[in-house]
Backbone bond lengths (Angstrom), bond angles and torsions (degrees), N, CA, C in turn:
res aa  C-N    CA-C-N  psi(-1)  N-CA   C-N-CA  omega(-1)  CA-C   N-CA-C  phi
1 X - - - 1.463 - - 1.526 110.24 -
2 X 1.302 107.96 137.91 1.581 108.01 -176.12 2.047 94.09 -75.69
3 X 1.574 105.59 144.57 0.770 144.70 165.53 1.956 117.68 -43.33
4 X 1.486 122.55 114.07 1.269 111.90 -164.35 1.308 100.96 -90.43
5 X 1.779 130.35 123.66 1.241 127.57 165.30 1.384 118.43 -59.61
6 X 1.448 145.44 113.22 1.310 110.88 -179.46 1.459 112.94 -81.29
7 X 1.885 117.17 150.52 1.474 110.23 -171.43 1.479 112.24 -87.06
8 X 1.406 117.06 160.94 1.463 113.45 -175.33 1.327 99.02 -74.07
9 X 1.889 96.69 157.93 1.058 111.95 179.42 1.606 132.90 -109.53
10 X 1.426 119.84 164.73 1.973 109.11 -147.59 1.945 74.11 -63.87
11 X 1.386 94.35 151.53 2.017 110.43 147.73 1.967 96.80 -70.01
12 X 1.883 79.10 141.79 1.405 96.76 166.19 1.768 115.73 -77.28
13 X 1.502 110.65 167.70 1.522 116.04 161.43 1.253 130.16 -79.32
14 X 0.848 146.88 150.07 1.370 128.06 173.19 1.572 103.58 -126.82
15 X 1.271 94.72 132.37 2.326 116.86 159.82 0.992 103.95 -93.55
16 X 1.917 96.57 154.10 1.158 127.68 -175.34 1.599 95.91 -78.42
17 X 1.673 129.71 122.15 1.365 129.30 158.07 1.517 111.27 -100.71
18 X 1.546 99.72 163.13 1.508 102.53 154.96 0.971 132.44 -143.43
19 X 1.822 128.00 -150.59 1.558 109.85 -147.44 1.638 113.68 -86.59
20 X 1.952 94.62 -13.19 1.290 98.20 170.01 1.734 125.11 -60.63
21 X 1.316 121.42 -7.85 1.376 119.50 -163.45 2.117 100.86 -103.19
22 X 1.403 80.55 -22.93 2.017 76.80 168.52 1.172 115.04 -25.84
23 X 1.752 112.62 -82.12 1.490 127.64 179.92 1.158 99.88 -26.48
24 X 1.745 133.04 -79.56 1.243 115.51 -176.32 1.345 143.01 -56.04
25 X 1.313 127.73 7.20 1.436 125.83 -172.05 1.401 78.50 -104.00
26 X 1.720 149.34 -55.33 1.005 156.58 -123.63 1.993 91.19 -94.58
27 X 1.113 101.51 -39.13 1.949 106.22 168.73 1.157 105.20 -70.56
28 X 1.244 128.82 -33.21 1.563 119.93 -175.93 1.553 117.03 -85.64
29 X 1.402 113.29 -19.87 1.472 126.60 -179.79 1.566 105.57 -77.34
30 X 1.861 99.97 -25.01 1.707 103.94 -175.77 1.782 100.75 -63.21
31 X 1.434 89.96 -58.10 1.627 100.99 -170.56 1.447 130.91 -60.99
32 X 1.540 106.69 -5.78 1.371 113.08 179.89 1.330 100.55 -102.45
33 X 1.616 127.23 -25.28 1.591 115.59 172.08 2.037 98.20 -83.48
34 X 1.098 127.14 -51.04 1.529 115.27 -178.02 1.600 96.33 -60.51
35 X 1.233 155.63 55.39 1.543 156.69 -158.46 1.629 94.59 -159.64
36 X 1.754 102.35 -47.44 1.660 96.32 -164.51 1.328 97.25 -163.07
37 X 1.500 111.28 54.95 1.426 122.45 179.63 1.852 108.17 -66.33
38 X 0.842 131.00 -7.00 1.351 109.30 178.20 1.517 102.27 -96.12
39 X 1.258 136.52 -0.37 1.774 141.60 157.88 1.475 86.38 -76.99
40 X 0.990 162.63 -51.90 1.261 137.85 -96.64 2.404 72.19 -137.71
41 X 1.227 106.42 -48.98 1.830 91.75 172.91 1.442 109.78 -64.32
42 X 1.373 115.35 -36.96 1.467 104.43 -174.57 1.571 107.63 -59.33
43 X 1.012 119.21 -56.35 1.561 121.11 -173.99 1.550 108.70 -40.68
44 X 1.092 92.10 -73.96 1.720 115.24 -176.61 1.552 103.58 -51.87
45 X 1.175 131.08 -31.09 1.581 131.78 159.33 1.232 126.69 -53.85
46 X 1.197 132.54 -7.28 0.863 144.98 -142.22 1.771 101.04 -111.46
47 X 1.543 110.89 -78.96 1.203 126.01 157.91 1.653 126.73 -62.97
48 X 1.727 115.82 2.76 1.231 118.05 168.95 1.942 100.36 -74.21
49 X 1.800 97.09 -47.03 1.509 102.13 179.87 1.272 125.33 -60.72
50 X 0.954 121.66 -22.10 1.100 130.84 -172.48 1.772 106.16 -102.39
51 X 1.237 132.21 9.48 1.564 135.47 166.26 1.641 102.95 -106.68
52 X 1.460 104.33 -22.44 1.419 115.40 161.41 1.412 148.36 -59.50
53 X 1.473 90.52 -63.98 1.621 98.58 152.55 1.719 125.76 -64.39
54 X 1.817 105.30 -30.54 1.405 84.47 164.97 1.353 133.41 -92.77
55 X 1.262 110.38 24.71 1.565 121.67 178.45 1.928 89.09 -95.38
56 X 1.671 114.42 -49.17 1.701 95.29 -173.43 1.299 120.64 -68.62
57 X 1.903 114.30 -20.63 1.211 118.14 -165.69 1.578 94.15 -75.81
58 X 1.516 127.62 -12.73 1.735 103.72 -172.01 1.621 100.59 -116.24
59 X 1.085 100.05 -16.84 1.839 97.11 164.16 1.508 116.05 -78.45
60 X 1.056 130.93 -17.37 1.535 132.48 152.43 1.588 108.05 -69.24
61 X 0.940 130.18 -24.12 1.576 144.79 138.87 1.282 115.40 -22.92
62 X 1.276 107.34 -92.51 1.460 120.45 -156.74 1.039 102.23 114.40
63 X 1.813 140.88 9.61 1.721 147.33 -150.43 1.720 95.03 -131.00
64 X 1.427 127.75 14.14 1.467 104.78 169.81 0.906 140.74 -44.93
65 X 1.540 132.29 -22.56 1.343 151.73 146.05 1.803 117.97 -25.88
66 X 1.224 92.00 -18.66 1.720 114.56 -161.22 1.847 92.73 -80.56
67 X 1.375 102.70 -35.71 1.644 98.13 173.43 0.771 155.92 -19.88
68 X 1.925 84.06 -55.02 1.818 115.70 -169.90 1.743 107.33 -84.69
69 X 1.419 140.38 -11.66 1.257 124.68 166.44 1.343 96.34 -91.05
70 X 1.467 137.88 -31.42 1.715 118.04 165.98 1.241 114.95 -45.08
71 X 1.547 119.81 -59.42 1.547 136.01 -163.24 2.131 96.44 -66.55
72 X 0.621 114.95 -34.75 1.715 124.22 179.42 1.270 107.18 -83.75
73 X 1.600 122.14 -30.40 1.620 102.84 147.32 1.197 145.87 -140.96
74 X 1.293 82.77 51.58 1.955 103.17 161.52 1.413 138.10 -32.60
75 X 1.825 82.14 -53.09 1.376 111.08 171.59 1.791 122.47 -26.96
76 X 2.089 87.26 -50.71 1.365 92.48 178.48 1.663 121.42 -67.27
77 X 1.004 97.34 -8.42 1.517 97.68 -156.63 1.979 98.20 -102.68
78 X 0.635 117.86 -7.69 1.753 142.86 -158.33 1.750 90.70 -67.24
79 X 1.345 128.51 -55.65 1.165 135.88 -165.91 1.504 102.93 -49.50
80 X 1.209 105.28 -47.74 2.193 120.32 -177.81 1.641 87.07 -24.62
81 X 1.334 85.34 -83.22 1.921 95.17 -166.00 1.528 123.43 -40.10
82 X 1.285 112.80 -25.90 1.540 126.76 175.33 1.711 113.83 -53.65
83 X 1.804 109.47 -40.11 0.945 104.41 -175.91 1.986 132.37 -57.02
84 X 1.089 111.66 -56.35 1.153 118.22 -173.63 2.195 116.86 -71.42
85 X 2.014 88.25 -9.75 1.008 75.11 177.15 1.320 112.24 -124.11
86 X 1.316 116.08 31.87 2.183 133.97 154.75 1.353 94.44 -69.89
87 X 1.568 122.55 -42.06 1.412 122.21 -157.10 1.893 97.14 -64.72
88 X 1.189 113.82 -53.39 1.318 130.11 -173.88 1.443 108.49 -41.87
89 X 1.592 101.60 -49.91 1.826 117.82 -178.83 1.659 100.89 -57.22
90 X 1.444 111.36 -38.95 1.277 101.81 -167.11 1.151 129.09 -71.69
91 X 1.301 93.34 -40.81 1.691 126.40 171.05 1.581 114.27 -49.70
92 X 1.150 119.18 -70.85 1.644 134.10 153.87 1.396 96.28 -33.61
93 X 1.428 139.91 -90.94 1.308 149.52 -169.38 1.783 99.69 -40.07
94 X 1.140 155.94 -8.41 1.646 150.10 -179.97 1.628 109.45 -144.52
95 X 1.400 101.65 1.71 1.683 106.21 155.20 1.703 115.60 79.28
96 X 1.767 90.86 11.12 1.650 105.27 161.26 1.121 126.15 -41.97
97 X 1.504 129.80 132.17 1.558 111.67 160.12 1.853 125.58 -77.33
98 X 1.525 105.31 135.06 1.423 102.36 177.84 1.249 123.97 -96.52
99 X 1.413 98.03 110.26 1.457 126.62 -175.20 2.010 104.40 -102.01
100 X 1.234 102.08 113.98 1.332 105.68 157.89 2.065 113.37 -30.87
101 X 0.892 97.74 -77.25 1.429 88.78 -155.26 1.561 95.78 -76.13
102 X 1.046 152.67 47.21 1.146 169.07 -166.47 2.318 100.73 -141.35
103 X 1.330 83.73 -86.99 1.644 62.80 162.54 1.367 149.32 -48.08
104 X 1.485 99.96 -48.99 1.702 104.41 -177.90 1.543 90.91 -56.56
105 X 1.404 122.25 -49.50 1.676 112.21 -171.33 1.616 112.69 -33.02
106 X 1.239 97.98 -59.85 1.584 127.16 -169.91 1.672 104.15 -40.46
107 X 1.375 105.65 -49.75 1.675 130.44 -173.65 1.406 116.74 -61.78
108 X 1.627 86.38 -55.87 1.943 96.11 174.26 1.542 111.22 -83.16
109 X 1.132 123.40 -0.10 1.770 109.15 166.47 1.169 121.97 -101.70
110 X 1.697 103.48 21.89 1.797 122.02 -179.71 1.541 100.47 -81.48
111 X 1.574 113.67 -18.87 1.590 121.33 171.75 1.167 109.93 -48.75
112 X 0.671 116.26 -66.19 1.776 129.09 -167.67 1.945 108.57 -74.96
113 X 1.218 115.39 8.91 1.297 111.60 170.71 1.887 106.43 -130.70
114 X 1.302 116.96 -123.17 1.867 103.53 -159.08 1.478 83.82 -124.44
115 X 1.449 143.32 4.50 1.516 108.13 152.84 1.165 153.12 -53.29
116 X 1.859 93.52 -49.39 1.660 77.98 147.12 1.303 146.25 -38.88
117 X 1.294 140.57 -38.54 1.393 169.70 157.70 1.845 81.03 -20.84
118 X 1.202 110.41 -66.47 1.532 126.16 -130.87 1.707 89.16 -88.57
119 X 1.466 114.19 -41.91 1.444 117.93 157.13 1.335 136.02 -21.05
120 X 1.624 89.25 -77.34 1.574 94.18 -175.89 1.896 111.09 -83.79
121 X 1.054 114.89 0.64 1.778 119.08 174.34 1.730 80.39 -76.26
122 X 1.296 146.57 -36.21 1.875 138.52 -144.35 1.556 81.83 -109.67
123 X 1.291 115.20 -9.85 1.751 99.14 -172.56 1.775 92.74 -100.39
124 X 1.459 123.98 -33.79 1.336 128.06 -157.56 1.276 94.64 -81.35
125 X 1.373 138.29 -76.99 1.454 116.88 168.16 1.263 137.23 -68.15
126 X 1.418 125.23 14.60 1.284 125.38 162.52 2.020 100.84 -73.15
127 X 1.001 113.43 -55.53 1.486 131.81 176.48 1.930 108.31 -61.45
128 X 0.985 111.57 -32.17 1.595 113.00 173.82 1.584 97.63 -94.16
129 X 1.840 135.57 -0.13 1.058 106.76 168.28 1.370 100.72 -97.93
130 X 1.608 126.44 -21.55 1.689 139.67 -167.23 2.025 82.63 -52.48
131 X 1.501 119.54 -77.44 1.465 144.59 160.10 2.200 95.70 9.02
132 X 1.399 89.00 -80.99 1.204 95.89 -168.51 1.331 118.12 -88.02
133 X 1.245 148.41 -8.99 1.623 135.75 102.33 1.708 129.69 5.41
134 X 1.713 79.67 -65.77 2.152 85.17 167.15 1.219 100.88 -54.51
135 X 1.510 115.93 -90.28 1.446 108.99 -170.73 1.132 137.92 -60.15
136 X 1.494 146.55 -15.58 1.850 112.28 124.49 1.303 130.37 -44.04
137 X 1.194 114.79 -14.29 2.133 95.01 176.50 1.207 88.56 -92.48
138 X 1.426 150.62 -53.28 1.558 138.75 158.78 1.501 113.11 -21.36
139 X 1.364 127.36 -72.68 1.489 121.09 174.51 1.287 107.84 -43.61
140 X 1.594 134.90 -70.82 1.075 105.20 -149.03 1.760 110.93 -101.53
141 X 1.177 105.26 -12.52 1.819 97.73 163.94 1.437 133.23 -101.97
142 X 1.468 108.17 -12.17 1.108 126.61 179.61 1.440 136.60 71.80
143 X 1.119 127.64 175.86 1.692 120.14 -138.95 2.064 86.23 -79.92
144 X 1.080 103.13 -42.29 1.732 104.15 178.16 1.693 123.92 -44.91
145 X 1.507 106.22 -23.89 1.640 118.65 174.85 1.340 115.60 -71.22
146 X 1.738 108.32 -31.91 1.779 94.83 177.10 1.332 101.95 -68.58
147 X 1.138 156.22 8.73 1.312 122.07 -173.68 1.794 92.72 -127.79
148 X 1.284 114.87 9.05 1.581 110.85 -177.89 1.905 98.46 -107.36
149 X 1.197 108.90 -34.51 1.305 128.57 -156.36 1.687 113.63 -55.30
150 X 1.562 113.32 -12.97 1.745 118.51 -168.95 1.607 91.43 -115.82
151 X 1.600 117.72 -20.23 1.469 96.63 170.28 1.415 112.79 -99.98
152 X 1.055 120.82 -6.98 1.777 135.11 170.10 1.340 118.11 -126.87
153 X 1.445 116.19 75.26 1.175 129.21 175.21 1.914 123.82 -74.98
154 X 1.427 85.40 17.49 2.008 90.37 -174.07 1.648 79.22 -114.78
155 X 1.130 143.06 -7.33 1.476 123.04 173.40 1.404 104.98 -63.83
156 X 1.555 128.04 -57.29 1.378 102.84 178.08 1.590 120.77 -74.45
157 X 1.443 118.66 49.89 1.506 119.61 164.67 1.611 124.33 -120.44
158 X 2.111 97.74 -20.95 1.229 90.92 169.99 1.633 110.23 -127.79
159 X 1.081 116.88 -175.41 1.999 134.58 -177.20 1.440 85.41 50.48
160 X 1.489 101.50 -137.01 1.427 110.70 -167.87 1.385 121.42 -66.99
161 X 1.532 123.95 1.39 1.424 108.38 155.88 1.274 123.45 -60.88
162 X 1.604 108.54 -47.54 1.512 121.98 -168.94 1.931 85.18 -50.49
163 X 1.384 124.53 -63.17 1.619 123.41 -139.74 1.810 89.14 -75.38
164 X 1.587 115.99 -32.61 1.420 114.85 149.11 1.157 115.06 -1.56
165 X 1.514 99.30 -106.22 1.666 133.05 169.44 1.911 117.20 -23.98
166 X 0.996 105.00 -34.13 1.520 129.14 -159.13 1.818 84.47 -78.03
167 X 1.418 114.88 -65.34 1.397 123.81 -133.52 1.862 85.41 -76.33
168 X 1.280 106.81 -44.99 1.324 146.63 -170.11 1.610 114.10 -34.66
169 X 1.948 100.38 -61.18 0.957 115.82 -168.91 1.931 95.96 -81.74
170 X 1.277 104.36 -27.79 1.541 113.64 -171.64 1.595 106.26 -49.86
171 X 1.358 118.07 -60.19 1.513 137.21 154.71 1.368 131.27 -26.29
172 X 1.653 109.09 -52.25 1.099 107.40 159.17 1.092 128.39 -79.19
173 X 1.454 120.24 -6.86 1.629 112.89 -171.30 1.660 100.44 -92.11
174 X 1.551 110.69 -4.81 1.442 105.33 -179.96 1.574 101.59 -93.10
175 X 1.256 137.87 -28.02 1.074 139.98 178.96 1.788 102.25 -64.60
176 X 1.230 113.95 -58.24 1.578 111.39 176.76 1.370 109.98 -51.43
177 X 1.697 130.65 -36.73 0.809 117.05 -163.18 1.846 119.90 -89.40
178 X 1.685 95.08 -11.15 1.668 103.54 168.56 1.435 120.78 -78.52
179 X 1.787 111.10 -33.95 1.553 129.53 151.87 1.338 116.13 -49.34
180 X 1.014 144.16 -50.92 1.632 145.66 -163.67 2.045 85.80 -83.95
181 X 0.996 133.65 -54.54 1.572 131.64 -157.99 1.488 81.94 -65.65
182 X 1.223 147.20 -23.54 1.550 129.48 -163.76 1.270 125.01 -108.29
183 X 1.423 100.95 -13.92 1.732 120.67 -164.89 1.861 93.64 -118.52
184 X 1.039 120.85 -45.34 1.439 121.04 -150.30 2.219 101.92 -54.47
185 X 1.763 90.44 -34.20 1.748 84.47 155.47 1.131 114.99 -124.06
186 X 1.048 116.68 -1.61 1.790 114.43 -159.21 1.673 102.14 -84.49
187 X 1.075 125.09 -22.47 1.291 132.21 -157.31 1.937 88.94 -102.26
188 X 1.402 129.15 -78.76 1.474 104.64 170.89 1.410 107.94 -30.49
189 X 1.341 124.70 -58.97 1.461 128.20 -140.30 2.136 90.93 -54.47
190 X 1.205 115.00 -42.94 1.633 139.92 -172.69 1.636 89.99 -54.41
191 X 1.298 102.74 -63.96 1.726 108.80 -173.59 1.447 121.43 -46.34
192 X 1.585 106.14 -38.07 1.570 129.70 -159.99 1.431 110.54 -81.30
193 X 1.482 106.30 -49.56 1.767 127.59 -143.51 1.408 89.13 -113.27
194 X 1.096 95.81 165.10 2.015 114.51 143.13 1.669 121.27 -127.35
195 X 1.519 70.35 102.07 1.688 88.04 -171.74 1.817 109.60 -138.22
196 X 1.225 115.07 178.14 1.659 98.58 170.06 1.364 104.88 -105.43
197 X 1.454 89.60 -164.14 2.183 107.98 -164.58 1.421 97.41 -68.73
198 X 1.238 97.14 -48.49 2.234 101.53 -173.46 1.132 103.48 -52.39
199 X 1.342 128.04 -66.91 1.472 116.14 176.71 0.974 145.26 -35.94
200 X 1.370 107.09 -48.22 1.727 132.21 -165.48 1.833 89.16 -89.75
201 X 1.537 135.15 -42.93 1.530 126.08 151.94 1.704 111.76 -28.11
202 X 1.500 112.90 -71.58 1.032 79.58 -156.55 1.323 118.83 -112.19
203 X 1.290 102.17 38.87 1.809 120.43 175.72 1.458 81.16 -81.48
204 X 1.365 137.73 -75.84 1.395 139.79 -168.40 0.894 113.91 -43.46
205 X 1.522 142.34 -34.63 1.440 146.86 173.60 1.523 105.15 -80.92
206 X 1.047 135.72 -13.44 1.245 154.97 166.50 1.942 115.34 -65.29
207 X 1.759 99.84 -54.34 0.717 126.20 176.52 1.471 122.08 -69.82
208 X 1.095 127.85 -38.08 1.625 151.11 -179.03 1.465 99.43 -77.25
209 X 1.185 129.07 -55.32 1.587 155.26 -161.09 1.966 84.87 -68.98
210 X 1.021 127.83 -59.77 1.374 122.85 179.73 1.560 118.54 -64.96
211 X 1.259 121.89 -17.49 1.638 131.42 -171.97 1.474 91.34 -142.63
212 X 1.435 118.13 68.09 1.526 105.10 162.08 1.649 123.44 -65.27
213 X 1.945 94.37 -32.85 1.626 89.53 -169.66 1.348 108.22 -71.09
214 X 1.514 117.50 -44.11 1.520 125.80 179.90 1.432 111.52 -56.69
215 X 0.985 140.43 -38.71 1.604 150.66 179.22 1.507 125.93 -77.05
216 X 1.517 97.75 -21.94 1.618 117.25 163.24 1.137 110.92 -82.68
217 X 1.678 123.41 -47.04 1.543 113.92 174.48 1.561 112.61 -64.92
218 X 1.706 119.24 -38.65 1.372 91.59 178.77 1.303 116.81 -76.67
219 X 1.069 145.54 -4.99 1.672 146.77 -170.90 1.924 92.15 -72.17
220 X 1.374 119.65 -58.87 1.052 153.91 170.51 1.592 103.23 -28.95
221 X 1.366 125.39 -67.71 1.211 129.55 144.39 1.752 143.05 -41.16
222 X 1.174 93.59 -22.89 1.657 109.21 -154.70 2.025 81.49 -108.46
223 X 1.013 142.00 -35.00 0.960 136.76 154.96 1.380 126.68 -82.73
224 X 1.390 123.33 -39.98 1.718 111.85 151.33 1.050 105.90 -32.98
225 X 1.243 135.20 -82.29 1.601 148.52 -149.76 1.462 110.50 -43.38
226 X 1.640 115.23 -29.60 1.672 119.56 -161.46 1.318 101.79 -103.38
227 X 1.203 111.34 -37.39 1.675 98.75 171.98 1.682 118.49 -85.75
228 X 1.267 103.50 2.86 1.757 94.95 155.11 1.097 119.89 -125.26
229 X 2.234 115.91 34.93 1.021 79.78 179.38 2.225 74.40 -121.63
230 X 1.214 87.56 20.77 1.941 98.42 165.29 1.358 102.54 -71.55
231 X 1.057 134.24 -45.91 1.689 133.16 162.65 1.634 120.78 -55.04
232 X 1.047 99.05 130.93 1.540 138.73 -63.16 1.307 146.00 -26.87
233 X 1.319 140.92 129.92 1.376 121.04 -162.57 1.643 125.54 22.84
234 X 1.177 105.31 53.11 1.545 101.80 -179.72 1.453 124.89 65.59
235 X 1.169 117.53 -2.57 1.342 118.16 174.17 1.660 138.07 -47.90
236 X 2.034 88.33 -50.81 1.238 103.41 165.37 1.876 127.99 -47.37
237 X 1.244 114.34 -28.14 1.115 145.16 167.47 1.886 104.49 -30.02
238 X 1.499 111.21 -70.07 1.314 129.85 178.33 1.604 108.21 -30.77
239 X 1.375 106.82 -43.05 1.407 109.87 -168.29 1.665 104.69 -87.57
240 X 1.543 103.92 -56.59 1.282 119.65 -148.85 1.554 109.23 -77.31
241 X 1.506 121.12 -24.43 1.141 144.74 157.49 1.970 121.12 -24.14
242 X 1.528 85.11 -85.57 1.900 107.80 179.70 1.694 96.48 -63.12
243 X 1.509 126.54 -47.42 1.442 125.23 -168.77 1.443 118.82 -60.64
244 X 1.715 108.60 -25.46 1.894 104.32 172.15 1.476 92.27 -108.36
245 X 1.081 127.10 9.50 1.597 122.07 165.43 1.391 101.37 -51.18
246 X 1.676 95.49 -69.23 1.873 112.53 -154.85 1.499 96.09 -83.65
247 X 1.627 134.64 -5.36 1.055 115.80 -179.55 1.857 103.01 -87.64
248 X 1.489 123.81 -23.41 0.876 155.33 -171.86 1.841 94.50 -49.85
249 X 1.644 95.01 -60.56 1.450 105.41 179.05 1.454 101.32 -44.51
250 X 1.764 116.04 -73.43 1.127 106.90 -132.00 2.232 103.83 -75.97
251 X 1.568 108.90 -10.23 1.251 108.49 176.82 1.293 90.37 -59.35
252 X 1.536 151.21 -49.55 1.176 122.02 -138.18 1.499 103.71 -101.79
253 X 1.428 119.89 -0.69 1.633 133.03 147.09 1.334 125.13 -40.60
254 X 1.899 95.38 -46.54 1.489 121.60 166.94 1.193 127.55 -42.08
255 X 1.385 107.97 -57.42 1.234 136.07 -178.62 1.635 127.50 -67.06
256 X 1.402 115.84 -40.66 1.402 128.57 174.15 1.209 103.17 -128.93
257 X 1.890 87.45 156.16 1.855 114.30 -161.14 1.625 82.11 -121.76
């Protein structure tokens, strides 16, 4: 049998939202993980273990310090977990039943369409921000601090650690903030449609670009939320993870008609 191309699909519209509707996407993200919270731990389990092992793999080190450019860009990496659980939003949202092996199906036949695409762009600058992390704590403390830095952990708090930290976090918050403009629709939009990466890029930048203030507070949120919910050892994660997953969904419900 010849092979079915699937045809592209129309671009959505997008409305103007605002900051009043946060709260509600963030109640609806509650109710779709308390709906089918054991999808929503598995996911989020996943990347709890894995903030785990790399906390033992660098404290068997002597490199705990090594944390804080992981923990500073999580952010980027945050979208991964989103995937399997938009499907859940959707599913819930058209009155599907959720069947385990029904999703993962759903998840693993994202191979064969443009997530990957969208993958390795969240893997390439997540890893080109780890890159440039090194080299500001190299610039400004110098190559002699990695090896002082796990028995004197108050050096990166004062002089040029603090402006360190400063320049540091500045960097990463621009990297999250070119990641969040590309994913925040482009990545449902990937899940939803059949369309490619360029598009679904810069429909979302499109999209962001029309609701800067609303799209700044949720970015604003959506990264608050992950670095407190790394306290303790990543735990917070379990919860806080699947809950802006599915709220994730329903903002971008928000967003397009």
């Amino acid at each position: 049998m010849p092979q079915v191309i699937p045809q592209p699909s129309e671009l959505p519209q997008f409305r103007d939202i605002s900051v009043s509707e946060i709260p509600q996407v963030l109640r609806a993200g509650l109710r779709d993980f308390m709906r089918a919270p054991a999808f929503g731990l598995a996911f989020s389990g996943f990347y709890v273990l894995g903030g785990i092992i790399l906390w033992m793999v660098f404290a068997a080190e002597g490199q705990e310090w090594w944390l804080i450019p992981f923990a500073l860009g999580f952010p980027l990496l945050a979208p991964f977990a989103a995937i399997g659980l938009y499907e859940i939003s959707r599913r819930i949202e058209a009155g599907e039943p959720l069947i385990w092996g029904e999703v993962i199906s759903c998840c693993i036949s994202q191979k064969d369409r443009q997530i990957p695409s969208m993958a390795m762009l969240i893997l390439m600058m997540f890893m080109f921000w780890v890159f440039v992390a090194h080299t500001t704590f190299a610039l400004f403390m110098g190559l002699s601090a990695f090896t002082n830095v796990s028995s004197s952990p108050e050096i990166l708090f004062s002089g040029q650690g603090l402006v360190m930290l400063a320049v540091g976090s500045t960097i990463g918050a621009g990297f999250a903030l070119v990641l969040f403009s590309f994913t925040v629709v482009g990545l449902p939009l990937l899940m939803e449609r059949e369309i490619d990466i360029i598009t679904a890029i810069l429909t979302s930048m499109r999209a962001v670009a029309a609701n800067p203030v609303s799209m700044g507070v949720w970015g604003i949120v959506i990264a608050g939320s992950l670095f407190i919910g790394m306290i303790p050892m990543f735990l917070g994660l379990l919860i806080v993870l699947p809950v802006l997953g599915h709220a994730s969904w329903h903002m971008y419900r928000h967003l397009t008609t």
